[in-house]
N, C-alpha and C positions, 0 to 999 in steps of 0.2 A: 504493500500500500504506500502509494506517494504521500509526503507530507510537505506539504506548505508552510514553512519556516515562517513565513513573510502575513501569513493567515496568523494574526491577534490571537484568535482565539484558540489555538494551536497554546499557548499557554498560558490559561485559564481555564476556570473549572465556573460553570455556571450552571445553577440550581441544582445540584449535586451531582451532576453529571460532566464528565468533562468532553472536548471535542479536539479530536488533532486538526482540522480540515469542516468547514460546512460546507454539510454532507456527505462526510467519511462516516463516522461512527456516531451520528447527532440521530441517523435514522432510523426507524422504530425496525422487532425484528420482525413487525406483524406484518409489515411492505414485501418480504419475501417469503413467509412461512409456505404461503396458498400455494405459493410454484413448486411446493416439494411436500405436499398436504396428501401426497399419494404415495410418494415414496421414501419421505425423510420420516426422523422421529415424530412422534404427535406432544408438540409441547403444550403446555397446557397455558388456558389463553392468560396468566397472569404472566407466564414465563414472555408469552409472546408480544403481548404489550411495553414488556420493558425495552428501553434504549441498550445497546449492544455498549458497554461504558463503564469505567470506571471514575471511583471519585476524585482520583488527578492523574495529570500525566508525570509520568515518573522523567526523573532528568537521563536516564539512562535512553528512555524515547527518546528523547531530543537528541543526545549525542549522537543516537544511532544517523538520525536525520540530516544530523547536518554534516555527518561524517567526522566530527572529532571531539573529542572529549571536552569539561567548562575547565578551565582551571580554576575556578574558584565555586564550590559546590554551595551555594548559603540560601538555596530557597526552600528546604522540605522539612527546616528546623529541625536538622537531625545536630548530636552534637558534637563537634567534630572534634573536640578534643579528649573524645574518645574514652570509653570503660577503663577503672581501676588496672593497673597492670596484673591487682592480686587476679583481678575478674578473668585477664586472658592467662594466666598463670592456670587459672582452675576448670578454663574451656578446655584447655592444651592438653591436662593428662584428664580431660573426661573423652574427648576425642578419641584417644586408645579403646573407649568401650560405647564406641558410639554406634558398633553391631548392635548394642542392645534398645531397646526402646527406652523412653525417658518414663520416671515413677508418672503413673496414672494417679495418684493421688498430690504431687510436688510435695509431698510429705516434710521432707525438709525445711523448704523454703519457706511454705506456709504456716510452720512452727516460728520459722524466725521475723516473719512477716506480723505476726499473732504478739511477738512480743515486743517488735519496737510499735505496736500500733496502742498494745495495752487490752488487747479483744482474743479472744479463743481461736483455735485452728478452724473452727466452726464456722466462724464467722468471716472466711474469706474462702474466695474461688482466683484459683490461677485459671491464667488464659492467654493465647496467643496474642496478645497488646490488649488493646482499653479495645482496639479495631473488631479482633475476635468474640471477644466478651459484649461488646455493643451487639451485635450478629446476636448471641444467644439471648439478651436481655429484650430483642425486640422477640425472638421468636416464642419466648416465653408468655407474651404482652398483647400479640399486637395479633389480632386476625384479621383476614382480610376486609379494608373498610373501615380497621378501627380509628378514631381521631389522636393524632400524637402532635402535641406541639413543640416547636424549637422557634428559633431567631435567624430573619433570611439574611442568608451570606454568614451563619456559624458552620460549623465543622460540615464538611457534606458527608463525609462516610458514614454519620448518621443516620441520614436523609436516605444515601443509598441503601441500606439495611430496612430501612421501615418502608422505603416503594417496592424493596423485594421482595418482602412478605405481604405485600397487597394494602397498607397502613396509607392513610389520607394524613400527608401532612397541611399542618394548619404555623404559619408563619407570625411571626409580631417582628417589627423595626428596631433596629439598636436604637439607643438614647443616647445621644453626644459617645457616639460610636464605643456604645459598652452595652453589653446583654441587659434587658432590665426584668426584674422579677417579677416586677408587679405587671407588669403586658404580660409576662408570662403565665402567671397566676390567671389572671384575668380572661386570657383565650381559651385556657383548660378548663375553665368553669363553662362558657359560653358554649364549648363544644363537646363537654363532657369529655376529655381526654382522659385515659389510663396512663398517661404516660407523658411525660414534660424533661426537656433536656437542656443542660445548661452548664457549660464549661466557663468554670473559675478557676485559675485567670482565662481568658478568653483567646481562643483562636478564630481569625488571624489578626483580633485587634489588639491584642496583649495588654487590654484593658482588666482590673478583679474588681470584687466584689471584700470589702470587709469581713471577715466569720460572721459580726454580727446580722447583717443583712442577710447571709443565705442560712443562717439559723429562723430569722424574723421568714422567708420564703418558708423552710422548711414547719413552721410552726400555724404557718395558714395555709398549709395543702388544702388543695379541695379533696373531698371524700372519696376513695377509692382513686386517686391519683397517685401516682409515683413519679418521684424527683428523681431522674440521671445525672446524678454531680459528676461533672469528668472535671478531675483535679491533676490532668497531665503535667502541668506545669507548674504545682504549686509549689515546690520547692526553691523556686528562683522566685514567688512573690513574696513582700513584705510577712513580717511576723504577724501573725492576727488577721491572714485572709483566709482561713479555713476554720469554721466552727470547730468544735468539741465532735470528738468523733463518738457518736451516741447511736450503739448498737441494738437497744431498745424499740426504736420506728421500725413499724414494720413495713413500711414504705418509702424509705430512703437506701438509694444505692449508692457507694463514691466510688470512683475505678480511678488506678492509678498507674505507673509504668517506670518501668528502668527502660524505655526507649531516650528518655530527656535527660532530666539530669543526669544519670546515669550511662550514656551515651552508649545503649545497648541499641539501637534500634535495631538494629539486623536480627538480633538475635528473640524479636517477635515474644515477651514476656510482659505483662500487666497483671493487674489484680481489682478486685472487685472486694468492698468491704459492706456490709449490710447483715442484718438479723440473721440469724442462722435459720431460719426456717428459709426465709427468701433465697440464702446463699445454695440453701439442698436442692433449689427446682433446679440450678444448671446441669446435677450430673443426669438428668433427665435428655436433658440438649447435647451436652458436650462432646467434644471428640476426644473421649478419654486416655489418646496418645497423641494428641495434639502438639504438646509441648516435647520439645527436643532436650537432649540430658545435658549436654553440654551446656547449651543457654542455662538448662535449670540452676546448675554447676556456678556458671558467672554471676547471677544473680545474687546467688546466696553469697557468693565472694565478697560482690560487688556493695551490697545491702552491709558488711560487717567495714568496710574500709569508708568511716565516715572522715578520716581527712583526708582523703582523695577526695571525697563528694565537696569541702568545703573548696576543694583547690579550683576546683572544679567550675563550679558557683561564684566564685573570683575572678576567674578566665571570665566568665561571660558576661560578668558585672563590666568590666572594660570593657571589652569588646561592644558590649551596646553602648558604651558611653563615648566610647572611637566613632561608631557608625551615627548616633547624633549628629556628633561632630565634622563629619563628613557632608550629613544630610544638608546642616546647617550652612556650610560653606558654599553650596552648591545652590542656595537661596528656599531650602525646603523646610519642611518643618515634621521632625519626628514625634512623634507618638510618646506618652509613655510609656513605660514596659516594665509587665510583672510577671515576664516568660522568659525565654531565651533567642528571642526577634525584636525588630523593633517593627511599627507599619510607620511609614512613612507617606505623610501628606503632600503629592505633588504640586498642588494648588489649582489644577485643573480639571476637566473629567476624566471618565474612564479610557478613551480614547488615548489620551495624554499619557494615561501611566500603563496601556499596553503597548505604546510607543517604546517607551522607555524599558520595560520588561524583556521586551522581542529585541532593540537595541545592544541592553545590555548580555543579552543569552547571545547574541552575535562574535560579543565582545568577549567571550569567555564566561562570565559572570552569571550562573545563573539564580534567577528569586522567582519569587510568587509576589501572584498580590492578591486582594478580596476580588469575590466577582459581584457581588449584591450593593446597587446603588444605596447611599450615597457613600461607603466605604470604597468603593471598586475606583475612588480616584488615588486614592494611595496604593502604593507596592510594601513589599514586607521582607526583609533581609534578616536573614537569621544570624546570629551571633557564628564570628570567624576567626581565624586564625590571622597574626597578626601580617605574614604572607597575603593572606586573602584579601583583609582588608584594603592592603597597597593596591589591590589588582580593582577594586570597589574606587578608592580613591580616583586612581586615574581612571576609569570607563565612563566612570556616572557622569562627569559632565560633557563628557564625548557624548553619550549615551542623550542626554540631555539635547545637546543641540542641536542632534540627528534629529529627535521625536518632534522636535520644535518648526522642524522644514516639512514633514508627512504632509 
Protein backbone atom coordinates (compact mmCIF):
# COMPACT_ATOMS: atom_id res chain seq x y z
CA UNK A 1 0.00 0.00 0.00
CA UNK A 2 1.38 3.53 -1.14
CA UNK A 3 1.45 6.15 1.56
CA UNK A 4 1.39 9.61 1.17
CA UNK A 5 3.82 11.34 3.39
CA UNK A 6 2.73 14.68 2.11
CA UNK A 7 -1.24 13.50 3.17
CA UNK A 8 -1.62 15.46 6.96
CA UNK A 9 -3.56 13.19 7.93
CA UNK A 10 -1.12 10.26 7.40
CA UNK A 11 -0.05 11.59 10.91
CA UNK A 12 -2.95 11.94 12.80
CA UNK A 13 -5.27 9.90 14.55
CA UNK A 14 -8.99 11.29 14.37
CA UNK A 15 -11.82 10.18 16.34
CA UNK A 16 -10.03 7.19 17.23
CA UNK A 17 -9.27 5.94 14.30
CA UNK A 18 -6.21 6.61 12.45
CA UNK A 19 -5.79 7.10 8.59
CA UNK A 20 -2.35 6.76 6.40
CA UNK A 21 -4.00 8.18 3.18
CA UNK A 22 -7.80 9.32 2.51
CA UNK A 23 -9.12 6.55 1.43
CA UNK A 24 -6.59 3.90 2.29
CA UNK A 25 -7.76 2.58 5.43
CA UNK A 26 -10.56 5.47 6.45
CA UNK A 27 -12.81 2.95 4.41
CA UNK A 28 -15.43 0.83 6.07
CA UNK A 29 -14.85 -3.10 5.78
CA UNK A 30 -18.64 -3.30 4.87
CA UNK A 31 -17.78 -1.46 1.14
CA UNK A 32 -16.16 -4.82 0.26
CA UNK A 33 -17.46 -7.63 2.56
CA UNK A 34 -20.69 -8.35 -0.24
CA UNK A 35 -17.86 -9.15 -3.03
CA UNK A 36 -16.62 -12.08 -1.09
CA UNK A 37 -20.21 -12.79 0.86
CA UNK A 38 -20.20 -16.05 -1.01
CA UNK A 39 -16.87 -17.07 -0.66
CA UNK A 40 -14.90 -15.38 2.13
CA UNK A 41 -15.54 -15.61 5.95
CA UNK A 42 -19.04 -14.56 7.05
CA UNK A 43 -18.04 -11.76 9.51
CA UNK A 44 -20.45 -10.62 11.56
CA UNK A 45 -22.02 -7.34 10.75
CA UNK A 46 -20.50 -5.41 13.82
CA UNK A 47 -17.04 -6.81 12.61
CA UNK A 48 -18.18 -5.59 9.31
CA UNK A 49 -19.12 -2.04 10.13
CA UNK A 50 -15.96 -1.35 11.78
CA UNK A 51 -13.08 0.84 9.85
CA UNK A 52 -10.01 -1.42 8.86
CA UNK A 53 -7.60 0.86 11.72
CA UNK A 54 -5.80 1.35 14.30
CA UNK A 55 -5.66 3.97 17.00
CA UNK A 56 -2.39 5.42 15.78
CA UNK A 57 0.01 5.01 13.32
CA UNK A 58 3.14 3.68 14.70
CA UNK A 59 6.56 5.72 13.75
CA UNK A 60 7.95 2.43 12.41
CA UNK A 61 4.99 3.07 9.46
CA UNK A 62 6.40 6.04 8.76
CA UNK A 63 9.82 5.17 8.42
CA UNK A 64 8.88 2.39 6.51
CA UNK A 65 7.28 5.06 4.14
CA UNK A 66 9.43 7.39 3.61
CA UNK A 67 12.26 4.88 3.58
CA UNK A 68 14.42 5.82 6.48
CA UNK A 69 14.40 5.95 10.00
CA UNK A 70 13.49 9.60 12.48
CA UNK A 71 16.50 10.28 14.29
CA UNK A 72 14.90 11.71 16.88
CA UNK A 73 11.85 9.35 18.13
CA UNK A 74 9.77 11.96 20.67
CA UNK A 75 6.02 11.59 19.58
CA UNK A 76 4.43 8.03 21.06
CA UNK A 77 5.74 9.35 24.80
CA UNK A 78 7.44 6.34 25.16
CA UNK A 79 10.51 6.91 27.52
CA UNK A 80 13.44 6.95 26.09
CA UNK A 81 15.73 6.93 28.75
CA UNK A 82 14.86 3.66 29.08
CA UNK A 83 14.11 0.75 32.03
CA UNK A 84 16.24 0.30 35.31
CA UNK A 85 19.42 -1.56 34.16
CA UNK A 86 18.49 -3.92 37.37
CA UNK A 87 15.03 -4.21 34.99
CA UNK A 88 17.27 -5.43 31.71
CA UNK A 89 19.63 -7.36 34.06
CA UNK A 90 16.50 -9.46 35.00
CA UNK A 91 14.88 -9.72 31.37
CA UNK A 92 18.56 -11.06 30.38
CA UNK A 93 18.62 -14.23 32.46
CA UNK A 94 14.80 -14.61 32.31
CA UNK A 95 15.36 -14.83 28.51
CA UNK A 96 17.32 -18.36 29.01
CA UNK A 97 13.71 -19.78 30.19
CA UNK A 98 11.67 -17.90 27.96
CA UNK A 99 10.63 -21.78 26.30
CA UNK A 100 8.42 -21.57 29.19
CA UNK A 101 5.29 -19.54 29.34
CA UNK A 102 5.07 -16.47 31.78
CA UNK A 103 3.13 -17.21 35.42
CA UNK A 104 -0.61 -17.09 34.52
CA UNK A 105 -1.20 -15.62 37.80
CA UNK A 106 2.05 -12.65 37.72
CA UNK A 107 2.02 -14.14 41.10
CA UNK A 108 5.19 -12.34 42.00
CA UNK A 109 4.73 -9.18 40.72
CA UNK A 110 1.26 -8.73 41.94
CA UNK A 111 2.46 -9.54 45.40
CA UNK A 112 4.91 -6.65 45.18
CA UNK A 113 2.56 -4.41 43.37
CA UNK A 114 -0.07 -5.23 46.48
CA UNK A 115 2.59 -3.91 48.74
CA UNK A 116 3.85 -0.64 47.42
CA UNK A 117 0.05 0.11 46.73
CA UNK A 118 -0.81 -0.89 50.52
CA UNK A 119 -4.01 -3.34 48.84
CA UNK A 120 -4.18 -7.35 48.61
CA UNK A 121 -2.87 -9.44 45.67
CA UNK A 122 -6.62 -9.56 45.38
CA UNK A 123 -7.06 -6.42 44.49
CA UNK A 124 -5.14 -6.03 41.26
CA UNK A 125 -5.05 -7.61 37.80
CA UNK A 126 -1.96 -7.60 35.59
CA UNK A 127 -2.27 -7.08 31.92
CA UNK A 128 -0.74 -6.44 28.63
CA UNK A 129 -0.58 -2.29 29.26
CA UNK A 130 -3.46 -0.13 30.65
CA UNK A 131 -4.20 -0.84 26.32
CA UNK A 132 -4.96 -4.78 27.05
CA UNK A 133 -6.63 -4.33 30.22
CA UNK A 134 -8.81 -1.37 28.77
CA UNK A 135 -9.95 -4.32 25.92
CA UNK A 136 -11.09 -6.46 28.86
CA UNK A 137 -12.77 -3.78 31.13
CA UNK A 138 -14.86 -2.75 28.01
CA UNK A 139 -15.72 -6.30 27.38
CA UNK A 140 -16.76 -6.83 30.72
CA UNK A 141 -19.05 -3.56 30.56
CA UNK A 142 -20.07 -2.79 27.45
CA UNK A 143 -22.66 -4.73 25.15
CA UNK A 144 -23.58 -3.98 22.00
CA UNK A 145 -25.39 -0.26 22.19
CA UNK A 146 -24.28 0.34 25.44
CA UNK A 147 -23.61 4.32 26.23
CA UNK A 148 -19.82 4.88 27.46
CA UNK A 149 -18.76 8.38 27.97
CA UNK A 150 -15.02 9.95 27.58
CA UNK A 151 -13.79 13.50 26.31
CA UNK A 152 -13.32 14.11 22.27
CA UNK A 153 -9.76 14.15 21.33
CA UNK A 154 -8.65 11.84 24.98
CA UNK A 155 -6.88 8.79 24.49
CA UNK A 156 -8.47 6.84 21.26
CA UNK A 157 -7.46 3.36 22.01
CA UNK A 158 -10.32 3.62 24.32
CA UNK A 159 -12.69 4.63 21.91
CA UNK A 160 -11.26 1.87 19.61
CA UNK A 161 -12.13 -0.80 22.32
CA UNK A 162 -15.62 0.36 23.05
CA UNK A 163 -16.61 0.71 18.96
CA UNK A 164 -15.22 -2.93 18.82
CA UNK A 165 -17.43 -4.21 21.02
CA UNK A 166 -20.52 -2.46 19.47
CA UNK A 167 -20.60 0.55 22.60
CA UNK A 168 -22.14 4.01 21.49
CA UNK A 169 -19.70 6.51 22.46
CA UNK A 170 -21.03 9.62 23.88
CA UNK A 171 -18.36 12.64 23.99
CA UNK A 172 -18.03 16.12 26.25
CA UNK A 173 -15.24 19.20 25.39
CA UNK A 174 -12.19 19.76 27.29
CA UNK A 175 -12.24 22.83 29.53
CA UNK A 176 -9.24 25.28 28.92
CA UNK A 177 -7.87 22.04 27.33
CA UNK A 178 -8.16 19.76 30.60
CA UNK A 179 -10.71 16.64 30.98
CA UNK A 180 -13.59 18.07 33.10
CA UNK A 181 -15.52 15.96 35.50
CA UNK A 182 -18.22 17.55 35.88
CA UNK A 183 -19.25 17.25 31.79
CA UNK A 184 -18.37 14.12 32.57
CA UNK A 185 -20.51 13.28 35.35
CA UNK A 186 -23.02 15.16 33.76
CA UNK A 187 -23.25 13.16 30.17
CA UNK A 188 -23.28 9.76 32.01
CA UNK A 189 -26.23 10.61 33.89
CA UNK A 190 -28.00 12.19 30.75
CA UNK A 191 -27.38 8.94 28.83
CA UNK A 192 -27.32 6.57 31.53
CA UNK A 193 -23.73 5.36 30.99
CA UNK A 194 -22.13 2.19 32.71
CA UNK A 195 -19.00 3.40 32.13
CA UNK A 196 -17.05 6.96 32.09
CA UNK A 197 -13.37 7.22 31.23
CA UNK A 198 -11.00 9.74 32.27
CA UNK A 199 -7.10 9.90 32.30
CA UNK A 200 -5.29 11.88 35.18
CA UNK A 201 -2.97 13.42 34.17
CA UNK A 202 -4.38 13.74 30.80
CA UNK A 203 -3.39 12.52 27.25
CA UNK A 204 -2.22 14.24 24.95
CA UNK A 205 -2.97 17.57 26.81
CA UNK A 206 -0.79 16.64 29.82
CA UNK A 207 -3.07 18.62 31.78
CA UNK A 208 -4.21 16.76 35.84
CA UNK A 209 -6.63 16.92 37.99
CA UNK A 210 -5.85 17.40 41.83
CA UNK A 211 -6.64 13.99 44.18
CA UNK A 212 -9.04 16.18 45.58
CA UNK A 213 -11.22 16.75 42.51
CA UNK A 214 -11.37 13.13 41.12
CA UNK A 215 -12.20 11.98 44.78
CA UNK A 216 -15.07 14.84 44.67
CA UNK A 217 -15.98 12.80 40.70
CA UNK A 218 -15.50 9.78 42.36
CA UNK A 219 -17.85 10.46 45.29
CA UNK A 220 -20.80 11.79 42.96
CA UNK A 221 -20.82 8.73 40.48
CA UNK A 222 -24.02 8.21 39.01
CA UNK A 223 -25.75 4.85 40.09
CA UNK A 224 -24.49 1.80 38.59
CA UNK A 225 -21.65 3.98 36.68
CA UNK A 226 -18.01 3.01 36.70
CA UNK A 227 -15.07 5.45 36.64
CA UNK A 228 -12.00 4.31 34.39
CA UNK A 229 -9.01 6.35 36.18
CA UNK A 230 -6.09 5.77 33.69
CA UNK A 231 -3.30 7.01 36.00
CA UNK A 232 -0.45 6.26 33.16
CA UNK A 233 1.27 9.06 33.91
CA UNK A 234 0.86 9.94 37.38
CA UNK A 235 4.06 9.45 38.53
CA UNK A 236 5.72 12.42 36.72
CA UNK A 237 2.51 14.66 38.03
CA UNK A 238 2.62 16.83 41.09
CA UNK A 239 2.29 15.36 44.70
CA UNK A 240 -1.44 15.30 45.56
CA UNK A 241 -2.92 14.58 41.92
CA UNK A 242 -4.06 11.01 42.72
CA UNK A 243 -6.66 10.43 45.56
CA UNK A 244 -6.37 7.88 48.23
CA UNK A 245 -6.37 4.70 46.65
CA UNK A 246 -9.67 3.36 48.35
CA UNK A 247 -10.24 -0.30 47.40
CA UNK A 248 -13.71 -0.37 49.02
CA UNK A 249 -15.92 1.28 45.75
CA UNK A 250 -17.03 -1.06 44.11
CA UNK A 251 -17.11 0.90 41.00
CA UNK A 252 -13.87 2.55 40.66
CA UNK A 253 -11.01 1.04 38.56
CA UNK A 254 -7.30 2.95 38.26
CA UNK A 255 -4.97 1.15 35.74
CA UNK A 256 -1.59 1.88 35.61
CA UNK A 257 1.92 0.98 33.62
CA UNK A 258 5.61 0.53 33.64
CA UNK A 259 5.33 1.57 29.83
CA UNK A 260 6.12 5.59 31.24
CA UNK A 261 7.85 6.00 33.89
CA UNK A 262 9.35 3.06 33.80
CA UNK A 263 10.34 3.06 30.29
CA UNK A 264 9.03 -0.50 29.66
CA UNK A 265 6.96 0.17 26.98
CA UNK A 266 7.87 -2.64 24.64
CA UNK A 267 7.66 -4.90 27.17
CA UNK A 268 3.43 -4.46 27.12
CA UNK A 269 2.82 -4.79 31.27
CA UNK A 270 0.10 -2.53 33.22
CA UNK A 271 -2.06 -3.02 36.18
CA UNK A 272 -5.54 -2.42 37.18
CA UNK A 273 -6.32 -1.70 41.00
CA UNK A 274 -10.02 -1.91 42.10
CA UNK A 275 -12.38 -4.05 44.60
CA UNK A 276 -11.46 -7.44 44.46
CA UNK A 277 -14.78 -8.64 43.40
CA UNK A 278 -14.58 -6.24 40.31
CA UNK A 279 -10.61 -7.35 39.82
CA UNK A 280 -12.18 -11.49 39.66
CA UNK A 281 -14.44 -10.61 36.56
CA UNK A 282 -11.04 -10.39 34.33
CA UNK A 283 -9.91 -13.87 34.78
CA UNK A 284 -13.24 -14.56 33.02
CA UNK A 285 -11.85 -12.35 29.86
CA UNK A 286 -8.29 -12.72 30.08
CA UNK A 287 -5.75 -14.22 28.19
CA UNK A 288 -4.24 -16.18 30.98
CA UNK A 289 -0.73 -16.32 29.09
CA UNK A 290 -0.97 -13.03 27.94
CA UNK A 291 1.80 -11.72 29.70
CA UNK A 292 5.47 -12.61 28.72
CA UNK A 293 8.08 -14.00 31.64
CA UNK A 294 10.65 -11.88 30.91
CA UNK A 295 8.68 -8.51 30.95
CA UNK A 296 7.01 -10.04 34.15
CA UNK A 297 10.92 -10.41 35.34
CA UNK A 298 11.74 -6.59 34.55
CA UNK A 299 8.89 -5.23 36.10
CA UNK A 300 9.39 -6.76 39.23
CA UNK A 301 13.04 -5.46 38.93
CA UNK A 302 12.05 -2.42 37.78
CA UNK A 303 9.08 -1.77 40.41
CA UNK A 304 12.05 -2.57 43.50
CA UNK A 305 14.87 0.03 41.92
CA UNK A 306 13.17 3.30 43.17
CA UNK A 307 16.30 5.42 42.41
CA UNK A 308 16.51 4.75 39.04
CA UNK A 309 12.78 5.74 38.97
CA UNK A 310 13.61 9.11 40.67
CA UNK A 311 16.62 9.55 38.16
CA UNK A 312 14.41 8.96 35.82
CA UNK A 313 11.63 11.60 36.66
CA UNK A 314 14.65 14.09 36.78
CA UNK A 315 15.71 13.30 33.16
CA UNK A 316 12.37 14.36 32.04
CA UNK A 317 11.79 17.13 34.51
CA UNK A 318 14.51 18.82 32.04
CA UNK A 319 13.86 17.79 29.23
CA UNK A 320 10.21 19.39 29.36
CA UNK A 321 11.65 22.31 30.76
CA UNK A 322 14.44 22.39 27.52
CA UNK A 323 11.56 21.60 25.12
CA UNK A 324 9.41 24.95 26.64
CA UNK A 325 12.20 26.43 26.04
CA UNK A 326 12.66 25.71 22.61
CA UNK A 327 8.87 26.16 22.20
CA UNK A 328 9.25 29.53 23.46
CA UNK A 329 12.11 30.64 21.20
CA UNK A 330 10.48 29.77 18.34
CA UNK A 331 7.41 32.22 19.20
CA UNK A 332 5.01 29.27 20.71
CA UNK A 333 3.71 28.79 23.77
CA UNK A 334 3.88 25.33 25.78
CA UNK A 335 1.54 23.71 27.77
CA UNK A 336 1.93 22.69 31.19
CA UNK A 337 2.89 19.33 31.87
CA UNK A 338 2.17 16.61 34.57
CA UNK A 339 3.33 13.70 32.05
CA UNK A 340 6.28 13.00 30.34
CA UNK A 341 5.35 15.49 26.83
CA UNK A 342 4.75 18.64 26.61
CA UNK A 343 1.57 19.91 23.91
CA UNK A 344 2.56 22.74 22.57
CA UNK A 345 0.26 25.75 21.24
CA UNK A 346 1.13 26.78 17.66
CA UNK A 347 -1.19 29.77 17.65
CA UNK A 348 -2.95 28.75 14.68
CA UNK A 349 -5.33 25.99 13.56
CA UNK A 350 -5.19 22.45 12.93
CA UNK A 351 -3.99 22.84 9.59
CA UNK A 352 -0.84 24.92 10.90
CA UNK A 353 0.29 22.24 13.22
CA UNK A 354 -0.20 19.22 10.77
CA UNK A 355 2.05 21.40 8.75
CA UNK A 356 4.49 21.54 11.09
CA UNK A 357 4.12 17.63 12.37
CA UNK A 358 4.52 16.36 8.54
CA UNK A 359 7.55 19.10 8.36
CA UNK A 360 9.19 18.19 11.06
CA UNK A 361 8.72 13.88 10.44
CA UNK A 362 10.44 15.06 7.02
CA UNK A 363 13.04 16.53 9.05
CA UNK A 364 13.81 13.46 11.14
CA UNK A 365 11.92 14.59 14.19
CA UNK A 366 9.14 12.64 14.72
CA UNK A 367 5.80 13.85 17.31
CA UNK A 368 2.11 13.74 17.43
CA UNK A 369 -0.37 16.06 18.02
CA UNK A 370 -4.21 16.16 19.26
CA UNK A 371 -6.70 15.49 16.45
CA UNK A 372 -10.07 16.95 18.29
CA UNK A 373 -10.60 20.73 17.67
CA UNK A 374 -9.93 23.17 19.46
CA UNK A 375 -6.67 21.08 20.97
CA UNK A 376 -5.69 19.77 17.23
CA UNK A 377 -4.00 23.39 16.88
CA UNK A 378 -1.03 22.20 19.11
CA UNK A 379 1.48 19.33 18.49
CA UNK A 380 2.92 17.31 21.43
CA UNK A 381 6.68 16.25 21.99
CA UNK A 382 7.51 13.94 24.26
CA UNK A 383 10.40 14.32 26.77
CA UNK A 384 14.05 13.57 24.97
CA UNK A 385 17.36 12.86 25.09
CA UNK A 386 19.56 15.74 25.22
CA UNK A 387 20.90 14.59 21.55
CA UNK A 388 17.36 14.63 20.55
CA UNK A 389 16.46 17.75 21.62
CA UNK A 390 19.42 19.44 19.50
CA UNK A 391 17.95 17.69 16.41
CA UNK A 392 14.14 19.50 17.99
CA UNK A 393 16.15 22.64 18.22
CA UNK A 394 17.21 23.04 14.96
CA UNK A 395 14.18 21.51 12.75
CA UNK A 396 11.40 23.32 14.58
CA UNK A 397 11.90 26.51 13.12
CA UNK A 398 12.92 25.19 9.64
CA UNK A 399 9.90 23.01 10.25
CA UNK A 400 8.13 26.24 11.13
CA UNK A 401 8.62 28.30 8.03
CA UNK A 402 8.13 25.46 5.63
CA UNK A 403 4.33 25.09 7.22
CA UNK A 404 4.07 28.93 7.02
CA UNK A 405 4.49 28.87 2.92
CA UNK A 406 1.66 25.58 2.51
Amino acid sequence: MAVNLEDASFWETRAGRCFFGRGALGRRESETCSESAMTGPRFTPLAQSLPASVPFVGPETAERAQGRGFAARLGANENVFGPSPKAIEAMEVAAADIWKYGDPESYDLKEALAAKHGVAPENIAIGEGIDGLLGYLVRLLIAPDDKVVTTAGAYPTFNYHVVGYGGDLHTVPYENDTESPALLLAKAREVDAPLIYLANPDNPMASVHSGAVIQGMIDDLPTGAVLCLDEAYIEFAPEGSAPAIDISHPRVIRFRTFSKAYGMAGARVGYAIAHQDFIKQFDKVRNHFGMNRAAQAGALAALKDEAYLKQTLENVRRAKARIAEIARANGLAPLRSATNFVAIDCGHGAEFAKAVVAELGARGVFIRMPFSAPQNRCIRVSAGRPDNLDLLETALPEALRAAQTR
